[in-house]
N, C-alpha and C positions, 0 to 999 in steps of 0.2 A: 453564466458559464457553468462550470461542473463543480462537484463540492469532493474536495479527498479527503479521507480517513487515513493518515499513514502510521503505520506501526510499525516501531520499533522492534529491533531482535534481540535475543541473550545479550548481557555484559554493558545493551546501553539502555537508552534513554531518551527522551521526547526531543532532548538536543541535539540528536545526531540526523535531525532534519533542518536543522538552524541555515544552513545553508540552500536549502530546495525551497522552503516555505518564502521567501518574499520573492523567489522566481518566481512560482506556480499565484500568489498572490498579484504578482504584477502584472498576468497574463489575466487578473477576471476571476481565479478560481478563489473558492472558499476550502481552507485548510484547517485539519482539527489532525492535533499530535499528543495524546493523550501519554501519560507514563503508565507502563503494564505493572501491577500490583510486584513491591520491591523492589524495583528498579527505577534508576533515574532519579527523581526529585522524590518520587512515592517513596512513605513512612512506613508502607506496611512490612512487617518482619519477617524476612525471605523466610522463614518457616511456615509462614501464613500462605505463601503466597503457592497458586495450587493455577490449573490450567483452568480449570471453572471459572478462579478469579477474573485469569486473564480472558476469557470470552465476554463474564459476563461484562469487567470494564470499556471493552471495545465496545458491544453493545447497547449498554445506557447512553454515549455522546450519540451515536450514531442512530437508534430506535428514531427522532421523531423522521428522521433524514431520509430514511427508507422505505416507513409503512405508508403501503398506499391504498386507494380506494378504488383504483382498478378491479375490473372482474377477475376470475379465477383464469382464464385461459390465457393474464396477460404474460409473455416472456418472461423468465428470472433477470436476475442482477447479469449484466454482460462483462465478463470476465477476460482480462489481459495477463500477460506475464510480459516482464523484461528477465531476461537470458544473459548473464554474465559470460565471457569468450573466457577471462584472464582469473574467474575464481578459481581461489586455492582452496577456500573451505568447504564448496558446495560442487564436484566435477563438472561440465557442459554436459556432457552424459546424462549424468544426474539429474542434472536442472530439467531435460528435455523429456525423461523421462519421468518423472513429476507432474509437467505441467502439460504432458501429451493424456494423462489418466481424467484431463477433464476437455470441456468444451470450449475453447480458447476462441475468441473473434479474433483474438489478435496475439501476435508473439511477436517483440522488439528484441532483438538482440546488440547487447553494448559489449565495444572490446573492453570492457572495464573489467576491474577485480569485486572482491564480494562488497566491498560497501561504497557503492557509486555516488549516494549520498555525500561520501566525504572526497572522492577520487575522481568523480566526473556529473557534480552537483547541476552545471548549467542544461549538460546532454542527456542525465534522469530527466531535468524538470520540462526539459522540450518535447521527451519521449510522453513523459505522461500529461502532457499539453496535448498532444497529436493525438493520443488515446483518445482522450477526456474527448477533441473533437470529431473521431470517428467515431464515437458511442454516442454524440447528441444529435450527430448528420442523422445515423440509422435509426434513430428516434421519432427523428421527424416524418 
């Protein structure tokens, strides 16, 4: 199956996927929920912790997971977004104009609020099941 990176936002933590991760687990996928430097279970001292950090920690689980041996002309990483109806933090407006500034294969829209993860954990983890299978179809 597919393997997810999901990362966490501001204020949480690697636990606020506690509920997606044995979904998306159940369906075959491989899950990795790292904590972003300061937050969550991570010891580093929010004074430390710098947007650098946060890339470079998403990147070290992730580096073997990615680099490939394909030639140069092969397509990038194929990029989705799910679309919150009911966020109060993030407008739909907002969201679409965001995620309309890149190359989307795909756009899910959930009548959910900002954190689906906690408010509509089964219909993320279906969304990004249906993803995960229309990026392995167009693979093949």
């Amino acid at each position: 199956m597919s393997a997810f990176l999901l990362i966490h936002g501001a204020w949480h933590g690697a636990w606020c996927w506690d509920r997606v991760v044995p979904l998306l687990r159940a369906a075959g996928h491989d899950v990795m929920t790292p904590d972003l430097p300061a937050l969550g279970a991570d010891r580093t001292p929010w004074w430390r912790a710098t947007l650098r950090g946060f890339a470079r920690r998403v990147s070290n689980p992730i580096l073997p997971l990615i680099q490939r041996v394909d030639g140069p002309d092969e397509p990038g990483v194929p990029q989705a977004y799910i679309e919150c109806t009911r966020d109060q933090a993030i407008s739909i407006e907002l969201q679409r104009r965001m995620h309309q500034r890149f190359a989307m294969q795909r756009v899910v829209t959930m009548g959910a609020d900002h954190p689906p993860f906690l408010s509509a954990p089964e219909e993320l983890a279906s969304n990004l099941d249906s993803i995960a299978e229309t990026f392995t179809a167009s693979a093949s």
